[in-house]
N, C-alpha and C positions, 0 to 999 in steps of 0.2 A: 721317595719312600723305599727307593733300593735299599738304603743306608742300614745299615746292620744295629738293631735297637738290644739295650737291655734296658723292656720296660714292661710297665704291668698289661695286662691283655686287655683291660677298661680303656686306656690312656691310648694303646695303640690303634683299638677300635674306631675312637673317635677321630683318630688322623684320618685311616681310612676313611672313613663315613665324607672326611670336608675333602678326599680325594676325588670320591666318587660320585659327590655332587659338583667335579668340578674349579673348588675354591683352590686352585692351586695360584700361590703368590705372583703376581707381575713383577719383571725385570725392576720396574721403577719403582713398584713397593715397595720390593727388599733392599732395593738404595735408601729410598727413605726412612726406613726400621734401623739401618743400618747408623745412617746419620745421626737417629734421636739416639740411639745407644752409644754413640761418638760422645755426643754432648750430653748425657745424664751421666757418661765416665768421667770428662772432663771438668764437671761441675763438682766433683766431689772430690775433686784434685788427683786423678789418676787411681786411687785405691781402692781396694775392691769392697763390692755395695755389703758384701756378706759379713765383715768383721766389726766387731766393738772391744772395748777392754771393759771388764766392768768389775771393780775391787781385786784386780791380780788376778782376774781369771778373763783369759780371751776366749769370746763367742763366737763359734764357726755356724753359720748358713751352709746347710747342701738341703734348699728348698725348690720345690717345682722340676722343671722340667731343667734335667743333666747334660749340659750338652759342650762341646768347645767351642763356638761362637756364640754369641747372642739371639736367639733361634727365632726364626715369625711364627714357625709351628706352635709356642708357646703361647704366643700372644691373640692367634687366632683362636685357641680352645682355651684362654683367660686363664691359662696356668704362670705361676712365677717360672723364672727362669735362673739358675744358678751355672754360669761357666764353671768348668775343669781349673782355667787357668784363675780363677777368681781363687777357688779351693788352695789351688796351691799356692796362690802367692798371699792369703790367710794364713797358712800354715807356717810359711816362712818368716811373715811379720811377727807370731807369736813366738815363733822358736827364738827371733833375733832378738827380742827385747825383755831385758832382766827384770820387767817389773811385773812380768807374768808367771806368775807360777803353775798356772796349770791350764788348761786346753779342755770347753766343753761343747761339743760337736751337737750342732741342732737339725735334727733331718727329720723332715715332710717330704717326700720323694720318691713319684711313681718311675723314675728312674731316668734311664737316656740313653745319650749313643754311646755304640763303644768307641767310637773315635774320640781321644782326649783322656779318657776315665782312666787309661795308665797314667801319664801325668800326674792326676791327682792322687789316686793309688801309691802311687811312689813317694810322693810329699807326704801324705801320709805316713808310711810306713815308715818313713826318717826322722819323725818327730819323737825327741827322746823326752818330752816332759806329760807331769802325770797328764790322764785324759779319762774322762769318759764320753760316752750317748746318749742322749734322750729322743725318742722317735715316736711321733704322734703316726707316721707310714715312712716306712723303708720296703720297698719293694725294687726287684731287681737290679739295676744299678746303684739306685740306692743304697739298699743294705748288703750288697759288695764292699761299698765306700764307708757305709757303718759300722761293718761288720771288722774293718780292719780298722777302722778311728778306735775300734773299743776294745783292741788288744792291748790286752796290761792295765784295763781298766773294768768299764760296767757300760753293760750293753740295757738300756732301760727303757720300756715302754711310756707311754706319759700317762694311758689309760688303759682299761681291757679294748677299747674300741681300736686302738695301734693297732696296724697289720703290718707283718711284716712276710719276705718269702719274696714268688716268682724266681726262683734261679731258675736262668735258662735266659738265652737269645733269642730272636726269632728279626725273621726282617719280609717285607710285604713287597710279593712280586707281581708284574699286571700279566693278565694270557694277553700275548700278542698277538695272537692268531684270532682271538674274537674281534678285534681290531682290523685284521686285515694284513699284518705285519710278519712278514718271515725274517727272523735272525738267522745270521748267517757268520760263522766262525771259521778262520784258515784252517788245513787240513790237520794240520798237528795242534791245534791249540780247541777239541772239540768241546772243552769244560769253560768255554769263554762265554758262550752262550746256554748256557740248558737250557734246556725244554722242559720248563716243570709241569708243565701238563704232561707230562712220563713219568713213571717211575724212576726211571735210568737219573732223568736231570734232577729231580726231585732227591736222590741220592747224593747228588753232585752238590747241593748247596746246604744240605746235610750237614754234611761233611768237615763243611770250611763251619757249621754253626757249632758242632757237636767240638769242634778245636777250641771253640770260644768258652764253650758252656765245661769242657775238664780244666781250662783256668781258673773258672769261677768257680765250679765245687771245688777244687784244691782250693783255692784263698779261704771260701769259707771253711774248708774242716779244719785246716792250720788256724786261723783265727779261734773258731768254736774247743779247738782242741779233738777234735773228732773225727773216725774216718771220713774219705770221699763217698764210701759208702752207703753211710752212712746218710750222709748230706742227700745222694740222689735219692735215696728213699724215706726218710723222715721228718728231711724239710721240706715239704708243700710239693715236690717233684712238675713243679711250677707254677702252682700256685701259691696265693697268699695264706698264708691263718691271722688270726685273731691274736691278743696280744697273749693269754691263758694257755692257748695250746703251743702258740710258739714257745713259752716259758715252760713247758711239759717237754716240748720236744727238744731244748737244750738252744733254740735260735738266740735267744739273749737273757738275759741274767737276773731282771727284776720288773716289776709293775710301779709305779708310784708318779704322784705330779712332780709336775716341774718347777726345781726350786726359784720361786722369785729369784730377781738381783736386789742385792743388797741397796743397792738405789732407789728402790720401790720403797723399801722395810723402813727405812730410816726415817726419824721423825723431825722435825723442824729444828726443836730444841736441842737436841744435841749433834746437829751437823750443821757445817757450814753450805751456805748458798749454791747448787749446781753451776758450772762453767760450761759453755759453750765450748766445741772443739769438732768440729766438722758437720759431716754426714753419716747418714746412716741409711742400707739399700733405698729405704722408704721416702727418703728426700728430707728426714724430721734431723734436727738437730737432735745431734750426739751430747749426753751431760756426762761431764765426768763425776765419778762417784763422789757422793759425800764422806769428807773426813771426821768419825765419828772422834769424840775428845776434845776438839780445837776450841770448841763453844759451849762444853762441859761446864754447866751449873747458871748459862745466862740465860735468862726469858726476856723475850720480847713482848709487852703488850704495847697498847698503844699510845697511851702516855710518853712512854720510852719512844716509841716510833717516832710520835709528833715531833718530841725535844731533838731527838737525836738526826733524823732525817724528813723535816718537815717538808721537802718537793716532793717526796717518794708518800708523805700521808696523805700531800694534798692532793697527789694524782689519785689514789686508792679511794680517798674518801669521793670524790668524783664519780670513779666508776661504780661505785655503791649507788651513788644518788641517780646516775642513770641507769645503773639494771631494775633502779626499785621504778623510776619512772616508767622504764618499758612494760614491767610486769605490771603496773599499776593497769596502763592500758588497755594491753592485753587481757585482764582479768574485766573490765568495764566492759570490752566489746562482746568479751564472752556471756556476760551479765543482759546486757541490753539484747543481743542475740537468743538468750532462754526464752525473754519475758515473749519478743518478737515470735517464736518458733507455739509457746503456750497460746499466745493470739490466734496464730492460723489455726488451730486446731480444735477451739474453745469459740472462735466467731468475736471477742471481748475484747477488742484494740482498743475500746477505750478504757479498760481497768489498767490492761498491760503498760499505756503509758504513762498512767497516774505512777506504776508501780516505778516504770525506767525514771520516771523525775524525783520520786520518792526516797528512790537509793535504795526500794526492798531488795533482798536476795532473790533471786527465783526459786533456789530449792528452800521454798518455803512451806510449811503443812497450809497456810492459810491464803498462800498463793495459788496452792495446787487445789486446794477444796474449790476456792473462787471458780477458777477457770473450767473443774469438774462442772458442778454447777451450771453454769453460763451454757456448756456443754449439752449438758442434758436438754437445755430449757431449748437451747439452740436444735435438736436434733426433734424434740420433741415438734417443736412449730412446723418443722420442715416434714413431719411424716402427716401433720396433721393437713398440712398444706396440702401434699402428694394423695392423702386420702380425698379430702376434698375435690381435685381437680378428678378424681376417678367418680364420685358420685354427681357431680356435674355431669360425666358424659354417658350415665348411665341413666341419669334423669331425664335427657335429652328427647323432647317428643312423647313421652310418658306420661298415663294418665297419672291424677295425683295416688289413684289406689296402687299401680304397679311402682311408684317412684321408691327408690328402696331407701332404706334411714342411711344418714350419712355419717361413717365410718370417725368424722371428725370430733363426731360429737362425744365420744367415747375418749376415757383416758387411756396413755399405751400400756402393755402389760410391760412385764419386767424381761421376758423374754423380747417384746421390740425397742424397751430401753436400751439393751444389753445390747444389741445389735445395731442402734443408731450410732451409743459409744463408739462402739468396735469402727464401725465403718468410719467414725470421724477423727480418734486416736490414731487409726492404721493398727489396732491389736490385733490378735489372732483370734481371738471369739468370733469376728465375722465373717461370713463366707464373699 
């Protein structure tokens, strides 16, 4: 955690916190993070998880955690993870291929290290075709990386709930000395170590953050169009805003959703079949878009379907007839299961299975009266019973003048109905 972060103070938190309980990665862990990230690269043929082309317009990822290797830290606090070198070699895929006309950068992103973020920074800034942003969170490296995707473009919120902000670096240092540990630095080199438990060291790595944090306000006020001054007092002075004041304070440009892909919008009828063509981060096959016009004016029903590709109807008609079979079941067991559940509760297993062989519904009005009923008469016996067994032991040795009248002989009122219910339902009328 020495590593010099631009991220949001949440995101950094929680490193700390799996520091401080200790969850720090084994040697052999990060071998084998390292390896699954080998082979989820190699599986998608070497290029990067974050791009798609979808109708001439290529989709950039700078999701999750920012970083230039494939990070554990992400994986441990269940964040995505988006490499530098992923970014930029997106960008370059876009810029090289003439069937893209324009570049739309997608950032969720509590930010990352700085080590790498030039890199991508720089890919960025080279990229001469239109672009804009749409950011559900850009914070700290993030919206450094957003902040300059959306130069000569539109820098856009996807909701009010976007936050955007944190300029500023910060990086997590341990006191040594609660430890036990004294650093020790040659005589001319005494800023190798500081001592941030001082003032003096606490100055010392200042310093080198305060160097970091005038590149990033300068990128963003050149981007915004605005002074640096500006930047350190207006935008969040490290922290985050919301998507409203950031669009008050001039941080990006617009509020509104995020436009589908034309791949989504498209209707059956007038586009051709999607095509397979790779991967995509998520491991889902990539479709390339629908060509709207190609199938201008044909319908398919299924008539057409049967004549024209009957193995393709017979398969279909197939899985029609076993999802109906599934549901069929499924809906019986849920049937047979009511009558079962109205039984226990009602004492009447033997109406319940007249009903399961019958084929009634359970949510029936004459279902539900029955087992009311049965209910009652059921709750009623049982209090009559429970009174009884009390004037039995109250009878006990008594002459016949002291033996008191026995409680059974009486009908219940409505308030020990109500309450027999309650207690046999499970309602809330009974205590």
């Amino acid at each position: 955690m020495h590593e010099k972060w631009l991220i949001s103070h949440d995101c950094q938190h929680a490193m700390a916190n799996l520091i401080a309980a200790g969850r720090m990665p084994t040697v052999e862990q990060q071998r084998e993070f390292r390896a699954t990230a080998d082979d989820r690269r190699k599986s998608r043929g070497g290029g990067p998880e974050n791009y798609e082309v979808i109708d001439g317009v290529a989709h950039i990822g700078i999701t999750g955690l920012l970083t230039a290797e494939p990070d554990f830290w992400a994986w441990l606090l269940g964040e995505e993870n988006t490499t530098y070198s992923d970014i930029d070699e997106a960008v370059a895929l876009a810029e090289g291929d003439p069937k893209v006309k324009s570049i739309r950068y997608h950032v969720a992103s509590p930010g990352g290290t700085v080590d790498g973020l030039e890199q991508a920074r720089n890919a960025i800034d080279q990229s001469k075709k239109p672009r804009d942003v749409y950011a559900s969170q850009a914070a700290s490296g993030g919206y450094w990386l957003g902040v300059r995707a959306a130069r000569g473009g539109r820098f856009i919120a996807t909701s009010p709930m976007a936050s955007f902000g944190s300029i500023g670096v910060a990086v997590t240092m341990p006191d040594l000395s609660a430890r036990g540990y004294v650093a020790i630095a040659s005589t001319d080199a005494p800023n190798k170590r500081p001592d941030v438990t001082t003032s003096e060291g606490i100055k010392v790595v200042q310093g080198e953050l305060d160097e970091i944090h005038d590149m990033f306000a300068n990128d963003v006020a050149t981007a915004r169009g605005v002074s640096r001054e500006k930047v350190n007092i207006d935008f969040g002075r490290g922290g985050t805003m919301l998507a409203e004041r950031a669009l008050s304070a001039g941080m990006i440009d617009a509020i509104q959703p995020r436009p589908e892909p034309a791949r989504v919008k498209a209707s059956v009828e007038d586009s051709t079949p999607p095509v397979e063509a790779g991967e995509t981060h998520d491991g889902k096959p990539v479709v390339q878009p629908p060509q709207p016009g190609l199938n201008e004016g044909k319908k398919m029903d299924a008539d057409k379907l049967k004549s024209e590709h009957p193995d393709l109807f017979a398969k279909v008609q197939k899985m029609g007839f076993d999802a109906g079979v599934e549901a069929g079941v499924a809906s019986e067991r849920d049937r047979v299961s009511a009558h079962l559940t109205l039984a226990d509760g009602s004492g009447d297993t033997e109406y319940a299975l007249k009903c399961v062989k019958d084929g009634t519904p359970a949510l029936n009005a004459n279902v539900t009266a029955t087992h009311m009923a049965s209910a009652m008469k059921r709750a009623s016996l049982q209090a009559r019973a429970e009174d009884g067994k009390e004037a039995d032991k109250a009878t006990a040795g008594a002459t016949p003048k002291e033996a008191p009248e026995a409680k059974g002989s009486k009908e219940m009122t409505e308030d020990e109905l109500a309450f027999a219910m309650d207690k046999t339902f499970g309602t809330k009328g009974g205590e």
